[in-house]
C-alpha positions in Angstrom: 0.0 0.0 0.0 1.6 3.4 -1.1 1.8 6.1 1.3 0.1 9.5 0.7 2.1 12.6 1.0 0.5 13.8 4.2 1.1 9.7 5.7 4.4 10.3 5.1 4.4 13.6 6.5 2.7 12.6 9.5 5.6 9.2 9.8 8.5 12.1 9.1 7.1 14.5 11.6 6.5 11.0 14.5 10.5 10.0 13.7 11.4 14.1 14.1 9.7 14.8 17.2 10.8 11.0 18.8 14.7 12.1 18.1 13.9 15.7 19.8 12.4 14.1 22.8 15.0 11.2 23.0 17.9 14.0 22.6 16.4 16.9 24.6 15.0 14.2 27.5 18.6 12.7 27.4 21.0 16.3 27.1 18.4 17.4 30.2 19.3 14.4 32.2 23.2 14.8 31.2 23.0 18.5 32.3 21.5 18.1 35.8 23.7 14.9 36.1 26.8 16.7 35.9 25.3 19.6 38.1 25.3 16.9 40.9 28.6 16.8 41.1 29.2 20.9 42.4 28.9 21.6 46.0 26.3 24.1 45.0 23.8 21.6 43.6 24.7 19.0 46.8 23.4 21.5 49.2 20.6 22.2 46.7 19.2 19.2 46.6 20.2 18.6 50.5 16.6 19.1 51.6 15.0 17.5 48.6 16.8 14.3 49.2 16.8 14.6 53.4 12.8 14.8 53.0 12.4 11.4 50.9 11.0 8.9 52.3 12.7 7.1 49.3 16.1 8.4 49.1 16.7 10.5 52.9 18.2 6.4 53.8 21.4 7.4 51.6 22.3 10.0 54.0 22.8 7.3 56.6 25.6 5.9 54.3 26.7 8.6 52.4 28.1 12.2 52.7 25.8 15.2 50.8 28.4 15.3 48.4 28.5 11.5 47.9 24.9 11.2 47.5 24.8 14.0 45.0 27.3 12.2 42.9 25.6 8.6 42.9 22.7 10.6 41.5 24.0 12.1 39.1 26.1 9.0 37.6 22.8 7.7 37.8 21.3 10.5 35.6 24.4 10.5 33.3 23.9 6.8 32.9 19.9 6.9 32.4 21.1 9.9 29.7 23.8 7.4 27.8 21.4 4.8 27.8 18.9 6.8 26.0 21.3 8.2 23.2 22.4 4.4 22.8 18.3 3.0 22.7 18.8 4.6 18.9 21.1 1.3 18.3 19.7 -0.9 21.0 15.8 -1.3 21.6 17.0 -3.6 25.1 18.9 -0.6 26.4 16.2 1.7 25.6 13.8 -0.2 27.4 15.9 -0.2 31.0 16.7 2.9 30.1 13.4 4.6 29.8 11.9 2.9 32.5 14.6 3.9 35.0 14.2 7.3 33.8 10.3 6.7 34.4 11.4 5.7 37.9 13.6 8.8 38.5 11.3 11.6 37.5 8.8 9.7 39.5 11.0 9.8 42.4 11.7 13.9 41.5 8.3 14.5 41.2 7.3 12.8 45.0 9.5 15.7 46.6 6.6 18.2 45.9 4.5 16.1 48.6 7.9 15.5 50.7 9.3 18.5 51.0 8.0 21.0 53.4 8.0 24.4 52.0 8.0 23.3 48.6 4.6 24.8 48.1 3.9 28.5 48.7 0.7 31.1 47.6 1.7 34.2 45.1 -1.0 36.2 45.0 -3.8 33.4 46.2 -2.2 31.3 43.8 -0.9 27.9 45.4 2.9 27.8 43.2 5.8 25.6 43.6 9.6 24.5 42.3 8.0 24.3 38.3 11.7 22.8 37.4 10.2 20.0 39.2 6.9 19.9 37.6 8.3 19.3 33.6 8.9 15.7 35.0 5.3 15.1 34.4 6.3 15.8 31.0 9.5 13.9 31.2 8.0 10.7 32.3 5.5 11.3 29.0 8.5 11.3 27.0 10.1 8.1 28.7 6.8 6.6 28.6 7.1 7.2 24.5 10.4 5.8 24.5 9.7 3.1 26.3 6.8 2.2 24.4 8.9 2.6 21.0 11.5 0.1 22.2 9.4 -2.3 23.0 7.7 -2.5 19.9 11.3 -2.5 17.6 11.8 -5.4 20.2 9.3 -7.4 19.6 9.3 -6.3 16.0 13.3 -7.8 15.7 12.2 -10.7 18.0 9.6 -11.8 15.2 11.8 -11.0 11.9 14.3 -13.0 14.0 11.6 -16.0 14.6 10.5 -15.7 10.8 14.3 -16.6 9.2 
């Protein structure tokens, strides 16, 4: 079946706007990965993380600084992993999904941290660096979703030769 122009127009635009959320998902987690690792960014996120009920543990282990540097190799890892999904659908998928997990995690301080929320003008307003993880996980959940059908898509040519 031939495609029309505006099908292929539509497929071109779907491939487009799946590399620009890839890229810009992964080059944002890069970017606050490598933040993690300043002393400014560990006290930062000091509250953030002592306020977790998921990740306030670490402190009984590790220093601030420490801490701040697991999570950001963690970040930079989630961020490499994306850029290689391109090649590899298997890596995509733990890589998306741990990224699902970590903005997940972000998103959890708005109803840990104390302080977090504050009224401008009547207006309850918060951190809004934290809220584009809802958007974030969207874009994981995308990528995640794409890998695992190129999976199964390789898994059945694979099956079929």
């Amino acid at each position: 079946m031939q495609k029309t122009h505006s099908t292929a127009l539509a497929d071109r635009l779907r491939k487009i706007s799946y590399a620009i959320s890839l890229s810009g998902t992964a080059l944002l987690l890069l970017w606050i990965g490598i933040t993690k690792f300043t002393p400014t960014e560990a006290q930062n996120i000091g509250p953030l993380i002592a306020n977790s009920f998921l990740l306030s543990w670490m402190y009984e282990f590790f220093s601030l600084q420490t801490t701040a540097m697991i999570l950001g190799s963690t970040e930079i890892a989630i961020a490499a992993g994306l850029i290689v999904s391109f090649r590899s659908p298997r890596l995509g998928i733990i890589a998306a999904s741990l990224g699902i997990i970590t903005f997940a995690i972000t998103l959890s301080f708005l109803f840990t941290t104390p302080g977090l929320w504050r009224l401008m003008d009547g207006v309850p307003v918060t951190d809004f660096f934290i809220l584009k993880d809802i958007t974030v996980i969207g874009v994981c959940l995308g990528i995640l979703g794409k890998n695992i059908a190129r999976l199964h898509l390789a898994e059945k040519q694979a099956d079929t030769v």
